[in-house]
C-alpha positions as CSV (number, residue, x, y, z in Angstrom):
1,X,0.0,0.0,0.0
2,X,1.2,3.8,-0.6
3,X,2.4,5.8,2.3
4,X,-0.3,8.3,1.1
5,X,-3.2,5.8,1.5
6,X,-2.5,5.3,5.8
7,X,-5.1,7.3,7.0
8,X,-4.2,9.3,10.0
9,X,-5.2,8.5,13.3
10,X,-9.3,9.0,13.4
11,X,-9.4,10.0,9.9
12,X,-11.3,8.1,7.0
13,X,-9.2,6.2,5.1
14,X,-8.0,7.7,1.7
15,X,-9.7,5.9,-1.7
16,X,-6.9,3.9,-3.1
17,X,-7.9,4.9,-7.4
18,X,-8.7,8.3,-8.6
19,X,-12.3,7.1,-9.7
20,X,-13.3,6.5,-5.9
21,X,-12.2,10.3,-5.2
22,X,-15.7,11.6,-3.4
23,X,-16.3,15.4,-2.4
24,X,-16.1,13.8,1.1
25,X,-13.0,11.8,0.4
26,X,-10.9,13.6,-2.0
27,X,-7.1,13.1,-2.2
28,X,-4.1,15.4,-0.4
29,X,-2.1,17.4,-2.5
30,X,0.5,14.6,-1.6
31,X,-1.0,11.8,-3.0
32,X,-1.6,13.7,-5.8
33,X,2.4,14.6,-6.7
34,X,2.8,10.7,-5.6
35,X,0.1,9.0,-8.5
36,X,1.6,11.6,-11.2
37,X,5.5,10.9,-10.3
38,X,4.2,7.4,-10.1
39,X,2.8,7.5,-13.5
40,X,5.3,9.4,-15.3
41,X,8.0,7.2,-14.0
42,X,6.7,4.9,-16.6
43,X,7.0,7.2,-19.4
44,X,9.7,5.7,-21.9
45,X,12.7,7.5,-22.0
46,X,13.0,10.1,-25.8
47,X,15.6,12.3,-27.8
48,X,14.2,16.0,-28.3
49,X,15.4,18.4,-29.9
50,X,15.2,22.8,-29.7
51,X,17.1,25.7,-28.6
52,X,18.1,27.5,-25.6
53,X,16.0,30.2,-24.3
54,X,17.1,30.4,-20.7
55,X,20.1,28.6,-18.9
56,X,20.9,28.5,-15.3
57,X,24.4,26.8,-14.1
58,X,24.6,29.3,-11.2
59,X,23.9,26.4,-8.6
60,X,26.3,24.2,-8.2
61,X,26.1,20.4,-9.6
62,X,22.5,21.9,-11.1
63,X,21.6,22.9,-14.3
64,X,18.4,24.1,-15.1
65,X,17.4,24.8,-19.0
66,X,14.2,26.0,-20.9
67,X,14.4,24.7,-24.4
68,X,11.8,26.3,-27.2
69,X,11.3,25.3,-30.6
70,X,13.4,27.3,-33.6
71,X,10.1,28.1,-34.8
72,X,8.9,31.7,-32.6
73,X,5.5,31.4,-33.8
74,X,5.2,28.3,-31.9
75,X,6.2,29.7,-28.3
76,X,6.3,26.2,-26.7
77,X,8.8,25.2,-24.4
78,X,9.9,22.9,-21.8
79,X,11.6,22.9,-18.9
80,X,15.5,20.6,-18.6
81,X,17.4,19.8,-15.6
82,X,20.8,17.8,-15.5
83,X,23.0,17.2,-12.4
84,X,26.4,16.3,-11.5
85,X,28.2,16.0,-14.6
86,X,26.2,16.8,-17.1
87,X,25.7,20.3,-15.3
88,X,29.6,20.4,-15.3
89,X,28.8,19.9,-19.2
90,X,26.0,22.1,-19.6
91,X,27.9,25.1,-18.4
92,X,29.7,25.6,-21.6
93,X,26.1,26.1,-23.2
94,X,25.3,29.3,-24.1
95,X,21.3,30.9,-24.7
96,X,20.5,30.0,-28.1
97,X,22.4,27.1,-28.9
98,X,20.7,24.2,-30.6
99,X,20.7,20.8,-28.9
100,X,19.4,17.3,-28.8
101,X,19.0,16.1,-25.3
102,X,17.7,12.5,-23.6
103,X,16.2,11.7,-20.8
104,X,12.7,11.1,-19.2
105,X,9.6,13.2,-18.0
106,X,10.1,14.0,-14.5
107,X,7.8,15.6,-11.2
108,X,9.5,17.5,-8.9
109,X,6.9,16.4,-6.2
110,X,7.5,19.4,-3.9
111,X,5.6,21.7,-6.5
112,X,4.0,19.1,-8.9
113,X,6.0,20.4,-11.8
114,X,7.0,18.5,-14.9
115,X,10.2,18.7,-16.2
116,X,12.3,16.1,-18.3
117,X,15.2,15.3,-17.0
118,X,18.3,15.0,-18.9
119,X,21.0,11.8,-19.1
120,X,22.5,13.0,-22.2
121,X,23.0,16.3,-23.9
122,X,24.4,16.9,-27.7
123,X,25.2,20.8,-29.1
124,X,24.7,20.8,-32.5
125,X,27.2,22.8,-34.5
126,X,24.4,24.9,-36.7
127,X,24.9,28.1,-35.8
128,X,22.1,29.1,-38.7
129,X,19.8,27.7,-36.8
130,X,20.3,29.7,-33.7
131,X,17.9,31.9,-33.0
132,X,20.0,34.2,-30.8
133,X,22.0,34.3,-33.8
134,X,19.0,35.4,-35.6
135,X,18.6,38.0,-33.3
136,X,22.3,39.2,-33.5
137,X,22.5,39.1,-37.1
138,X,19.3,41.8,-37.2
139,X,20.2,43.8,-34.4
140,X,23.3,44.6,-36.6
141,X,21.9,44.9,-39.6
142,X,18.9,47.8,-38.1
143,X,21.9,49.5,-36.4
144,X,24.2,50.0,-39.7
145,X,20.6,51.2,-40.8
146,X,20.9,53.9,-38.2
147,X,18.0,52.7,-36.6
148,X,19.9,53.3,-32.9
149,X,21.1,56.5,-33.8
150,X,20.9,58.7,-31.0
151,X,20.0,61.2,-33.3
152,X,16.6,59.6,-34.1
153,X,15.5,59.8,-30.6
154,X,12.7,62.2,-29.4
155,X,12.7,63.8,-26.1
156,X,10.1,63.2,-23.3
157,X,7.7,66.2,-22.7
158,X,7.7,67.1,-19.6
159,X,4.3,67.5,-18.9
160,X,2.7,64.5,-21.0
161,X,-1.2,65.4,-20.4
162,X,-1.7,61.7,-22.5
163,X,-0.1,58.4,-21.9
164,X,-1.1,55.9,-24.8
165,X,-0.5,52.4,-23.6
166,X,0.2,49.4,-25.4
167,X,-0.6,46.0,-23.7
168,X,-2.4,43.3,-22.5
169,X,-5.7,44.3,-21.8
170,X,-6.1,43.9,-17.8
171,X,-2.7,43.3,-17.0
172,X,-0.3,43.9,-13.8
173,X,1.5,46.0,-16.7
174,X,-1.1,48.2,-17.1
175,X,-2.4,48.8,-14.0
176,X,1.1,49.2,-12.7
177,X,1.5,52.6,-15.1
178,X,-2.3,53.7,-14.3
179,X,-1.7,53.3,-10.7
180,X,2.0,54.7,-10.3
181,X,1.4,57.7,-13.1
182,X,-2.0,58.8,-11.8
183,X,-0.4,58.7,-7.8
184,X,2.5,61.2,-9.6
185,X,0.0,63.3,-11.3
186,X,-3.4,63.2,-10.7
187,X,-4.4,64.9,-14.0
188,X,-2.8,62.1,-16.3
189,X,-4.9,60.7,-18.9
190,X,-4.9,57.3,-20.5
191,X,-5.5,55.8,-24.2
192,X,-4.9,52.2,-23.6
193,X,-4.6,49.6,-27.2
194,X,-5.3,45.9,-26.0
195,X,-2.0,43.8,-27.9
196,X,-1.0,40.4,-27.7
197,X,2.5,40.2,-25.7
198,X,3.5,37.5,-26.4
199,X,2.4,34.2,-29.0
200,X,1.9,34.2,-32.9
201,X,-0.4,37.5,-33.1
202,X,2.2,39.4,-30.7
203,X,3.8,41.4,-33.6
204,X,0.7,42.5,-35.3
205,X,-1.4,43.5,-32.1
206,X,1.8,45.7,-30.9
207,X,2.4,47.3,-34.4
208,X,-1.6,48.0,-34.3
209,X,-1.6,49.4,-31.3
210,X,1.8,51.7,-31.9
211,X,0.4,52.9,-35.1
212,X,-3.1,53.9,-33.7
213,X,-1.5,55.2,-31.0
214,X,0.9,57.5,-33.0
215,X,-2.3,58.8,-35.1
216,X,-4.0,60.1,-32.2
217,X,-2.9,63.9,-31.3
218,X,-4.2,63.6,-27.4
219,X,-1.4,61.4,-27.2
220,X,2.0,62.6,-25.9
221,X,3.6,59.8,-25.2
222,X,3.3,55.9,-26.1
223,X,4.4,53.3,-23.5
224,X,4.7,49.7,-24.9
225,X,4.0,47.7,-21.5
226,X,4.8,44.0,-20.6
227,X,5.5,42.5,-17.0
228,X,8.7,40.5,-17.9
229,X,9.1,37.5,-19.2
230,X,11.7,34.8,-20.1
231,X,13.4,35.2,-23.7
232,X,10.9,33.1,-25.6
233,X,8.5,35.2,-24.4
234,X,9.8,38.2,-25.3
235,X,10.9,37.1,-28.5
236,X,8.3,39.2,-30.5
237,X,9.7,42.6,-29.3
238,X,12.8,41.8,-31.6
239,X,10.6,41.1,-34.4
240,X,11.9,43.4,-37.6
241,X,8.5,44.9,-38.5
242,X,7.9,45.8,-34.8
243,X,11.1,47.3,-34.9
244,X,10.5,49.4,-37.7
245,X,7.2,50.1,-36.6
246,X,8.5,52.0,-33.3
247,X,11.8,53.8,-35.1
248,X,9.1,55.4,-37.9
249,X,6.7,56.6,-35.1
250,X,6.9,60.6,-34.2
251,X,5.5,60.4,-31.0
252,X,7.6,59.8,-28.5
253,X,7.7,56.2,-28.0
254,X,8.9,54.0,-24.0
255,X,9.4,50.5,-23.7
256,X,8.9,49.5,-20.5
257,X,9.0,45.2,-21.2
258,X,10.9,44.1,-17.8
259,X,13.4,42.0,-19.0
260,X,17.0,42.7,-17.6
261,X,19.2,40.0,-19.0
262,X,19.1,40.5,-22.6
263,X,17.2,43.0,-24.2
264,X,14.8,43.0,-26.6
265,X,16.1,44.9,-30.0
266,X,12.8,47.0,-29.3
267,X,14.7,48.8,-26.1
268,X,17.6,50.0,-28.7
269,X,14.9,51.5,-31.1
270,X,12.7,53.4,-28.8
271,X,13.3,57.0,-27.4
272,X,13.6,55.8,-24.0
273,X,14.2,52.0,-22.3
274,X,12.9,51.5,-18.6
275,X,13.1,48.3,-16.9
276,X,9.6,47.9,-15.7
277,X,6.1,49.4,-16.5
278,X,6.6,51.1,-12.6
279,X,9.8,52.4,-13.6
280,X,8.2,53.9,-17.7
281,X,5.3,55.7,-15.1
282,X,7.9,57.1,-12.8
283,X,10.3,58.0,-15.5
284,X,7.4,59.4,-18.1
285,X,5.4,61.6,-15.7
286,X,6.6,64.4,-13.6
287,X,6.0,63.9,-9.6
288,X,3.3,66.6,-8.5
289,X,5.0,66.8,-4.8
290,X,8.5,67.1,-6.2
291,X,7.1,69.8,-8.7
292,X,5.3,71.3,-6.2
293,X,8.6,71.4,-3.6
294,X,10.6,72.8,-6.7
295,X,7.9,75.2,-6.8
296,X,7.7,76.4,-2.9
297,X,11.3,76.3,-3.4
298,X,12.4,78.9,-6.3
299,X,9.1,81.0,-4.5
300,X,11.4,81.0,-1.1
301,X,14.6,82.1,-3.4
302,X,12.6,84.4,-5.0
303,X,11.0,86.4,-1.9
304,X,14.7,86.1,0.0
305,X,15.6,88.0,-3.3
306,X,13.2,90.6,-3.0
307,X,13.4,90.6,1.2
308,X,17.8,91.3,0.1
309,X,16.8,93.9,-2.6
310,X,14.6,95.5,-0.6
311,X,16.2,96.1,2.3
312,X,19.4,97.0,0.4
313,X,17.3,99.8,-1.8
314,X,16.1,101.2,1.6
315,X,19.9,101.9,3.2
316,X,20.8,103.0,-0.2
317,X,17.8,105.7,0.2
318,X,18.2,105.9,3.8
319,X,21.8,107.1,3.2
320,X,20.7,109.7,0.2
321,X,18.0,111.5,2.8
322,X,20.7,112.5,5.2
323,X,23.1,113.8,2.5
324,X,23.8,117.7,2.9
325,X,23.3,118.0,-0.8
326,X,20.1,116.4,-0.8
327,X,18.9,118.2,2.2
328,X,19.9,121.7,0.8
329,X,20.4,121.0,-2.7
330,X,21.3,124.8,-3.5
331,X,24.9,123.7,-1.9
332,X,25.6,121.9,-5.0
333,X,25.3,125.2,-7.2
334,X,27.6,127.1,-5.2
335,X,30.8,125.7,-6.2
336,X,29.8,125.5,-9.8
337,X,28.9,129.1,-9.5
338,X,31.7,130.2,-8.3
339,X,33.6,128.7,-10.8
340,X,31.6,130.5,-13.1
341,X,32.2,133.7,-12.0
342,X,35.4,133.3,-11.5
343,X,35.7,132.6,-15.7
344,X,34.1,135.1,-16.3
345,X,36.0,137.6,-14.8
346,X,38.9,136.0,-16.4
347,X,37.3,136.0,-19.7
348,X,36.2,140.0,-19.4
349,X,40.0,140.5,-18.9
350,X,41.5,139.0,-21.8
351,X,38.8,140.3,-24.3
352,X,39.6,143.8,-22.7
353,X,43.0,143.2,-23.5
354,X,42.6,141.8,-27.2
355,X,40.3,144.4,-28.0
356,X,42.7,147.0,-26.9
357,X,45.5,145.9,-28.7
358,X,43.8,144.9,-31.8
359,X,42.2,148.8,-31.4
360,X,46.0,150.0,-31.5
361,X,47.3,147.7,-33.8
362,X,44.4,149.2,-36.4
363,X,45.8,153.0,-35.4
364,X,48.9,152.2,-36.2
365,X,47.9,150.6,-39.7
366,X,45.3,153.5,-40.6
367,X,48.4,156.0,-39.9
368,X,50.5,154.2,-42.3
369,X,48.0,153.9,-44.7
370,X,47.5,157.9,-44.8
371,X,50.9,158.4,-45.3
372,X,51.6,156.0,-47.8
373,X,48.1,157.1,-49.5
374,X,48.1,159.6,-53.0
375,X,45.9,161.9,-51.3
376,X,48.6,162.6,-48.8
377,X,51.0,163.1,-51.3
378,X,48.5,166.2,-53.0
379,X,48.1,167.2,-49.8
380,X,51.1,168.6,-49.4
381,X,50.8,170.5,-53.0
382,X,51.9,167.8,-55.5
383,X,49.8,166.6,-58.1
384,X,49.6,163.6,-60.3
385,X,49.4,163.1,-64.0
386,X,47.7,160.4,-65.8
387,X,47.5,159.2,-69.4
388,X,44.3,158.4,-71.3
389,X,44.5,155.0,-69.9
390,X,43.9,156.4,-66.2
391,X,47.9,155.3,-65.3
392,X,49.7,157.6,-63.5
393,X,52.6,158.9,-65.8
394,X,56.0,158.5,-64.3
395,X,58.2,159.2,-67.6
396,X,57.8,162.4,-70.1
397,X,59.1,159.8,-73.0
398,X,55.8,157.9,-72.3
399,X,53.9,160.6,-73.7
400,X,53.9,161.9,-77.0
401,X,52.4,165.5,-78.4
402,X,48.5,166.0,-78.2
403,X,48.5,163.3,-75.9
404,X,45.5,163.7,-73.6
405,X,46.7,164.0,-69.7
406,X,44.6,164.5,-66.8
407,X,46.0,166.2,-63.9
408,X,44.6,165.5,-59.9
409,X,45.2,167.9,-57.7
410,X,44.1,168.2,-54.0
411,X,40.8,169.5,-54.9
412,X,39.5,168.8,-58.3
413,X,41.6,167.5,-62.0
414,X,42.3,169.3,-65.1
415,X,41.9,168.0,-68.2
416,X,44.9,169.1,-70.7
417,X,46.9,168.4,-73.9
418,X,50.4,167.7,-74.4
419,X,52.2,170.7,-76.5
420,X,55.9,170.0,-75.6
421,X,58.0,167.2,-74.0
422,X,61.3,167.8,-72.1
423,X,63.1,164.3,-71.4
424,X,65.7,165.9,-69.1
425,X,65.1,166.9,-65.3
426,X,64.2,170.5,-64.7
């Protein structure tokens, strides 16, 4: 008999087959894990084949693997663990190698989880068919595109009144940016597009929801939301289309996917990458009480300003009142007046004195002048003869017989003709 079917001690005893289960004998969780371990045990052992999305080799003489098909749009996988030496082996596996592996099913009866545990594992050497190669090989390719480029990116406003959302519909991702954007500031509005995150119709939903998103002019910003996930899961955020969906959008576009291993090629195309939708809602909205202290504090700078101004402005004032020159502002003339005075009886001097010597320097020329003039000279009795040109004759050769002369005299001329010429001096 099982160990599980001993009833305890005044307890019914527990039905030995699943069929005689009752609502008033079920079986423990116990006997449960026991009848599946017990079943699977029987399972024949099988190769299977896939690639690495996870690997864990950090506990020692443990290895713990999740192996998914090649194929993403399948997003099956199942769960591997290997001891002693073939986790020795398995730590020079890497995520994304392709393996074949044997072994059988196996329950972990503590948690009633299936797993298949390994006795064998083979890497095969096809490094096509490695999806994280895959991935690599189009990360590359999008970033000698430019698709990276700092230069593409879009600032954040920093007020966003709209936060579009893309997301599962009713997820801890959404309500974690509701919740923690709406506690920042209360005002926040919210366009939310209901995606597939993860599975064949991922892609499409999120490049649906971006684009609708990106058409709407409410929207500020766009947040494309996801609580984590292992790297199958995430696989469809580094799907090329989705890609190029977020690096041609104009509004400013967050991923906020929570996975920090190994990031989705969607965190190097978007404007900003956060690590969780709690971390996108603290990063895209401002925080009303830190705003509001910023606020309270440039309006205390501000009035210590004014308080400092103010009070200087009153000494400065304070100190002009009890000037002398302010009190009798007439004092300020004197000096200047005195000054002015002072110039001008300079200035009365010197003109005095140029006038006086230009008034005798004139005498002195108007003397001259008379004695130098003509009239002086038939003042004194002479008189002066002229041809009939009007010039003054100084030679008797310059006039001939009959000649016309006039002759000035101090008061009045004569008019005469010449009748004889002497060339010698009388």
């Amino acid at each position: 008999m099982c160990p599980f079917d001993q009833p305890l001690l005044g307890q019914p005893s527990i039905p030995s087959l699943a069929k005689d289960t009752t609502e008033e004998h079920p079986w423990p969780v116990s006997k449960v894990s026991h009848v599946y371990s017990d079943a699977i045990s029987k399972w024949p052992s099988l190769w299977l084949e896939g690639e690495i999305a996870e690997i864990n080799t950090r506990r020692f003489g443990s290895a713990y693997i999740t192996l998914t098909d090649s194929d993403t749009s399948v997003n099956i996988s199942i769960s591997i663990t290997a001891f002693g030496p073939l986790a020795m082996q398995a730590k020079e596996l890497n995520q994304g190698d392709h393996i074949i592996v044997h072994g059988n099913a196996n329950i972990y009866s503590k948690q009633t989880s299936l797993s298949f545990r390994a006795d064998k594992i083979i890497q095969k050497k096809d490094p096509q068919a490695s999806l994280k190669d895959k991935i690599n090989r189009l990360r590359q390719q999008l970033e000698e595109e430019g698709l990276f480029d700092e230069s593409r990116k879009i600032a954040l406003p920093r007020f966003p009144q709209c936060i579009g959302i893309v997301c599962a519909k009713g997820s801890r991702a959404e309500s974690d940016i509701v919740n923690n954007a709406s506690l920042r500031w209360p005002t926040i509005r919210f366009k939310i597009e209901d995606a597939h995150v993860q599975g064949a119709q991922c892609a499409a939903t999120v490049i649906q929801g971006i684009q609708t998103l990106d058409a709407d002019p409410d929207v500020d910003v766009i947040i494309v939301a996801r609580g984590g996930g292992s790297f199958e899961d995430l696989i469809h955020y580094s799907d090329e289309d989705v890609i190029r969906a977020i690096a041609a959008c104009e509004t400013p576009i967050v991923s906020a996917i929570g996975h920090e291993d190994d990031w989705p090629i969607a965190d190097r195309a978007v404007d900003l990458r956060c690590s969780t939708p709690t971390d996108a809602a603290k990063r895209v909205v401002p925080d009303i009480k830190d705003e509001s202290e910023l606020v309270d504090n440039l309006y205390n700078k501000l009035m210590r300003y004014l308080g400092e101004l103010w009070r200087h402005e009153s000494t400065l004032i304070a100190g002009y009142v009890n000037r002398p020159s302010l009190i009798s502002p007439t004092q300020l003339l004197e000096n200047p007046r005195r000054m002015i005075e002072d110039y001008s009886q300079r200035l009365s001097v010197v003109m005095y004195r140029l006038l006086d010597d230009n008034q005798n320097q004139c005498d002195r020329l108007q003397s001259n002048l008379r004695v130098l003039s003509p009239q002086s000279v038939l003042n004194r009795g002479y008189s002066i003869v002229m041809d009939k040109s009007g010039h003054s004759v100084a030679e008797a050769e310059s006039l001939t017989v009959d000649d016309p002369i006039t002759i000035l005299l101090r008061h009045g001329r004569i008019t005469a003709t010449v009748t004889d010429i002497h060339d010698h001096n009388v």
